[in-house]
C-alpha positions, 0 to 999 in steps of 0.5 A, spaced: 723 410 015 721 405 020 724 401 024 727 394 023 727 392 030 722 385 033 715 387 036 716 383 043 710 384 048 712 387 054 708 383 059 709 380 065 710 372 063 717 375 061 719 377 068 715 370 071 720 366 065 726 369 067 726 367 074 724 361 073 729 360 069 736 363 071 735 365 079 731 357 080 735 357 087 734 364 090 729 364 096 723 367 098 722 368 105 716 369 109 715 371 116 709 368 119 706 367 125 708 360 125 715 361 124 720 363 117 718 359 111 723 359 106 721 357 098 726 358 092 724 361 086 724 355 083 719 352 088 715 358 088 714 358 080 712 352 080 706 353 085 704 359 080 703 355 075 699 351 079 694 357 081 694 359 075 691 352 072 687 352 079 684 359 077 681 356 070 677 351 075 674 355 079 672 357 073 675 365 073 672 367 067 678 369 062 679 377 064 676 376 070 678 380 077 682 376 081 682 379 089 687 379 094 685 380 102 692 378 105 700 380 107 706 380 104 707 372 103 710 368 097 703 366 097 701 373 096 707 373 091 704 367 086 697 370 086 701 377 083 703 372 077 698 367 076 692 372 075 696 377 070 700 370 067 693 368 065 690 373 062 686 376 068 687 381 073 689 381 079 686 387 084 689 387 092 684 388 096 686 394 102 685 391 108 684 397 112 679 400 108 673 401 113 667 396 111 663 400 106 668 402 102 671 395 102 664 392 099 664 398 094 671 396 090 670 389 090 662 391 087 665 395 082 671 392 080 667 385 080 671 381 082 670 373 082 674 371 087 678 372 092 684 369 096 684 371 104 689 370 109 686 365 115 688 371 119 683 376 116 678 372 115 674 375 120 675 383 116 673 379 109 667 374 112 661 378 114 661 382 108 661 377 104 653 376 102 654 384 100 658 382 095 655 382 088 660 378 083 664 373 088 663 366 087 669 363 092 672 365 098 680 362 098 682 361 105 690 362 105 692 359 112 697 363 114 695 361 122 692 364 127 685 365 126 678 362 126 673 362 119 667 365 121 660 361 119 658 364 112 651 362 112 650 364 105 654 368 099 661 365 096 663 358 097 670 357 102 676 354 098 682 351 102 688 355 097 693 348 099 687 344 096 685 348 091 693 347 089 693 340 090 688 338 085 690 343 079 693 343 073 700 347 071 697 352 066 701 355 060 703 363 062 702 367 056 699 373 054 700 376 047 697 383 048 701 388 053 696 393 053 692 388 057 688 390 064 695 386 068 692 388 075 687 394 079 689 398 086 683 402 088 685 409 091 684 409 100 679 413 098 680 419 103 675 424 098 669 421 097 669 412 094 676 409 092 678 410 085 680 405 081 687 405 077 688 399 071 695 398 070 697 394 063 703 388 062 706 394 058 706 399 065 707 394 069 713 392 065 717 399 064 715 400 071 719 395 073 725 397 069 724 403 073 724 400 079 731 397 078 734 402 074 740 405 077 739 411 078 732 410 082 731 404 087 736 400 083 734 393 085 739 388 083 740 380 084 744 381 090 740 384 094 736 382 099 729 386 099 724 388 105 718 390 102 714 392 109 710 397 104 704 393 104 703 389 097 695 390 098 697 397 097 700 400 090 703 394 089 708 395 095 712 400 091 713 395 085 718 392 089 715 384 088 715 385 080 723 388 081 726 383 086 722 377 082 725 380 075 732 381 078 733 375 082 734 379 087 731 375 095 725 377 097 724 377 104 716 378 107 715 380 113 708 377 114 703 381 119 708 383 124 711 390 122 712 391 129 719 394 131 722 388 134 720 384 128 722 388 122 729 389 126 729 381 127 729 381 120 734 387 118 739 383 121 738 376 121 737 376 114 741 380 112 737 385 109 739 390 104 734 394 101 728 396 106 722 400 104 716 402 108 712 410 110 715 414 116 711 413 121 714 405 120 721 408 121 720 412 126 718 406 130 723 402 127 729 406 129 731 405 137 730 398 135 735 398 129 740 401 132 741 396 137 742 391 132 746 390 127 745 393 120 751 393 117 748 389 110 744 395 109 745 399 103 738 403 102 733 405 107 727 406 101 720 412 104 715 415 101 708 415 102 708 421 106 713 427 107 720 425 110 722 429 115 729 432 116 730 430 123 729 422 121 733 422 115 739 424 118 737 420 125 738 415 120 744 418 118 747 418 125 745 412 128 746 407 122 750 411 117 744 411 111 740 417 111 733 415 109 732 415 102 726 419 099 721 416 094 715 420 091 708 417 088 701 415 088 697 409 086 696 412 079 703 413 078 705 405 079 707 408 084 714 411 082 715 417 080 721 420 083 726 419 087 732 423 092 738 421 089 743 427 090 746 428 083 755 428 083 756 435 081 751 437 087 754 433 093 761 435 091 758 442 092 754 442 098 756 442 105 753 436 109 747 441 112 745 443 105 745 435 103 740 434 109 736 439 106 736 437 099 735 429 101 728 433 105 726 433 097 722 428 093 727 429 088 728 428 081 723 424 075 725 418 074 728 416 068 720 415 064 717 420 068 716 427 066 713 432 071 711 440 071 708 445 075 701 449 073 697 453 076 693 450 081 685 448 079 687 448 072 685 444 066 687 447 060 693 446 057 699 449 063 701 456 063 708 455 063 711 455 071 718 456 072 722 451 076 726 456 080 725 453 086 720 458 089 714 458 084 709 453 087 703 450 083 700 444 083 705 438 080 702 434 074 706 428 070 706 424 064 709 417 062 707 410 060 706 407 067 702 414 069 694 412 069 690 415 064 684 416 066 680 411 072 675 406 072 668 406 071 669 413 074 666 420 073 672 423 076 677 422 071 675 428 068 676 432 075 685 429 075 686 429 067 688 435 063 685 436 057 693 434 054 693 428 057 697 429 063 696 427 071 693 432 077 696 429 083 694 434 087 700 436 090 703 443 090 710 443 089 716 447 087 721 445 082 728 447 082 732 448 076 736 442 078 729 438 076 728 436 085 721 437 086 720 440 094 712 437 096 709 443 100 702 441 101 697 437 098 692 441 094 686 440 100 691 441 106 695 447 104 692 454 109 691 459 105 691 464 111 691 473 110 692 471 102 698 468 103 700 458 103 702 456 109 705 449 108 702 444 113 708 439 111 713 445 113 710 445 119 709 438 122 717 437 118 719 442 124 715 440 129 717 432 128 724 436 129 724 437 137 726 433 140 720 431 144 715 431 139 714 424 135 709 426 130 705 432 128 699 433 124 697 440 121 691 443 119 688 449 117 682 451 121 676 456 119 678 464 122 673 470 122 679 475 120 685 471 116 680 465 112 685 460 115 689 458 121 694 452 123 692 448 128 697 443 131 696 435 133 702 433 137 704 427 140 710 427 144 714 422 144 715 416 150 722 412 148 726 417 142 732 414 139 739 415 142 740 419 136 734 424 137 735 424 145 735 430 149 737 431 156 730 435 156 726 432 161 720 438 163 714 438 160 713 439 154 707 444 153 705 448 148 709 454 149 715 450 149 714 448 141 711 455 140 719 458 142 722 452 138 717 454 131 719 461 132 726 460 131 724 456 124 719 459 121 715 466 120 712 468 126 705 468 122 706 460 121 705 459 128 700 455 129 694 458 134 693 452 137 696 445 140 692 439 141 696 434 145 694 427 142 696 419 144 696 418 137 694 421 130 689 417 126 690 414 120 688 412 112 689 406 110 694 407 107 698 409 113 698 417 112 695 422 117 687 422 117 687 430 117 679 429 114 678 425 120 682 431 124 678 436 121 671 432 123 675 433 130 675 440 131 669 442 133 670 437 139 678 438 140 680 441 146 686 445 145 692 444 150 695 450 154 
């Protein structure tokens, strides 16, 4: 027997219509380098559906790739509608992709145009005669910034004039399994991936977003995306803020310290999201400022270590709260709620430690573990806790192969399920603990250490404000650890020490020995300024391991 009920497409025009219609007088905030600009939704709307008409005489072709090379601004937020709304497919452009792997994701993706901020113009503009498909380059002024000359290649368009002069386009799209939007992966291995979100994914993923027991984004809330929305679209937090009604405040290209703390407090901020290395900085801001609007401290990314969460906690009441994902998972795939009938059983410690998990699947997702290099259906691992294998998931916003690419047969199980590269534990309560990926976990004397393990620990002296860790070749043990540190210069109040001898080598040594087994310990540390970093703002431990052969062990 089947069903009785209507078949409503789930497609992204919903989202846009309601609120158009019911939160018209909410705002949308943009900081920029010319000052705060302040828009409605109602205003925003309307623009949208001007860009939208404008994308037809630029003469975009009906499912054609609609690139963005720009911040996080409401000029950005009317281009993840309009090319979707219309029936083409938005793909954001990663600014900080280095220049050959930006010429090859938008040659392969075959974008027609795309819209670039005045500010990054000089990035985009030099390579613009390597681009194959690209018709029109549009300029949006967010400022500073002079266009470089573009003797041959695309036409330049003025984005305000382009507005101008259009048509307000009908948004509508029929089919949810049409391609919505494109990210591409930030192409540590080898060239970027590229992952196709559709309507129907994109929609659920929003549900998911906003769903109580995820990120639970709600009308009145007022979020702060410092997730860049060039990247895995800013962890869905755009389309949930535009769906909810909630107020969306973008900070621009100034994710400095002070400027995210200017924006906390005098916008009364009540959702932020951003990568650890982001919230590290932030901290000695933050707790100088007034904070009390904040309900939620949104990372993912990369592993939170314990001492940030709970200098968090200290300093401002809210530890961090973990989220995990990936560009293929949309990204939302798990978040680190602690269950009711585990905080009243667990004493403070034992919540810090469980919040250093990525915890549960969100509602949608499922999760399991297999042996790791496997693409047979997975040998059954038990979530205990302990047994560690490489974490696999499955659900309808989970990509189900890449585009155009060979590789999908590589992270694909032959039933349907994702490889994300990531070994990991489960516990019977359903937390997932990371404990590497796949190509950094050391495999020393036959047995994993963990590289997250050992950074987490590291990041917990007091005088250490980022580790990296890697494994190096050893003629006797296969692999040994090797430790990047950068010392701290200003840690927060909550994270100070009255230490103030020179950290040395031996010094984090003796402070590991005391937290992990002696055979963890790293064989040497390498004193750095500063950790080198992907595009989408994790440690480049491929660029480290490049390094080895030249890297100067510190004593």
């Amino acid at each position: 027997m089947r069903g009785l009920m209507q078949d409503f497409p789930l497609t992204l025009p919903h989202l846009f219509e309601r609120a158009e219609r019911l939160f018209a007088d909410k705002h949308v905030v943009t900081a920029s380098p010319t000052g705060r600009h302040h828009t409605t939704y109602g205003d925003w709307a309307h623009r949208t559906r001007r860009l939208g008409g404008a994308l037809g005489a630029l003469g975009v072709s009906a499912d054609g790739r609609v690139g963005t090379f720009a911040w996080n601004s409401a000029r950005h937020l009317e281009l993840y509608f309009a090319a979707p709304c219309t029936g083409r497919v938005l793909h954001t452009l990663n600014i900080r992709l280095a220049a050959e792997q930006l010429v090859y994701v938008v040659n392969h993706a075959e974008d027609e145009v795309i819209f670039v901020d005045r500010s990054l113009a000089h990035l985009l503009f030099p390579l613009a005669p390597r681009f194959t498909t690209v018709k029109h380059l549009v300029v949006m002024d967010d400022g500073p910034g002079d266009l470089p000359p573009l003797d041959q290649g695309p036409s330049v368009v003025d984005y305000e004039t382009l507005l101008v002069d259009a048509t307000p386009a009908e948004l509508h799209v029929a089919d949810e399994l049409r391609a919505a939007s494109m990210c591409y992966t930030s192409g540590t291995t080898g060239n970027p991936k590229g992952v196709v979100y559709t309507h129907r994914s994109m929609f659920l993923h929003t549900f998911g977003v906003t769903a109580a027991g995820a990120l639970a984004i709600a009308e009145p809330d007022r979020v702060l995306p410092i997730v860049p929305m060039f990247h895995a679209n800013a962890w869905g937090l755009p389309h949930a803020a535009v769906a909810a009604g909630a107020t969306l405040i973008l900070p621009g290209s100034d994710l400095s310290p002070g400027a995210i703390a200017d924006l906390v407090e005098s916008e009364r901020v009540t959702v932020a999201a951003g990568v650890p290395t982001i919230w590290m900085a932030a901290l000695p801001e933050l707790e100088r400022r007034d904070t009390s609007s904040l309900r939620s401290i949104i990372c993912g990314g990369s592993a939170v270590p314990r001492a940030l969460s709970e200098a968090y906690r200290s300093a401002l009441g809210l530890p961090i709260l973990q989220a995990w994902g990936m560009t293929e998972t949309s990204p939302l795939g798990a978040v680190c709620r602690i269950k009711s009938t585990l905080g009243s059983a667990l004493e403070d410690d034992a919540q810090a430690d469980l919040r250093t998990s990525v915890g549960q699947p969100v509602i949608g997702v499922q999760a399991r573990i297999s042996r790791p290099g496997g693409r047979q259906p997975a040998e059954p691992v038990p979530w205990d806790g302990t047994t560690a294998g490489e974490l696999e998931v499955r659900g309808p916003w989970i990509a189900a192969a890449y585009h155009d690419d060979p590789r999908s047969a590589e992270s694909f199980t032959e039933d349907g399920w994702l490889t994300t590269g990531d070994i990991a534990t489960i516990d019977s309560h359903g937390y997932i603990r990371i404990v590497d990926r796949t190509k950094d976990v050391i495999k020393s004397g036959g047995e994993w250490i963990s590289s997250i393990a050992l950074e987490n620990e590291l990041m917990a002296h007091p005088r250490v404000a980022e580790a990296a860790v890697i494994g190096v070749t050893d003629q006797r043990w296969g692999e040994r650890p090797l430790a990047y540190v950068v010392l701290a210069s200003d840690r927060p109040a909550s994270l100070a020490t009255d230490e103030t001898s020179t950290t040395t080598k031996l010094d984090l040594l003796a402070f590991l020995e005391q937290r992990v087994p002696r055979w963890w310990l790293p064989d040497e540390v390498v004193f750095l300024d500063q950790i080198p970093r992907t595009s989408a703002g994790k440690f480049d431990k491929r660029q480290l391991r490049d390094s080895v052969a030249t890297a100067q062990p510190a004593s």
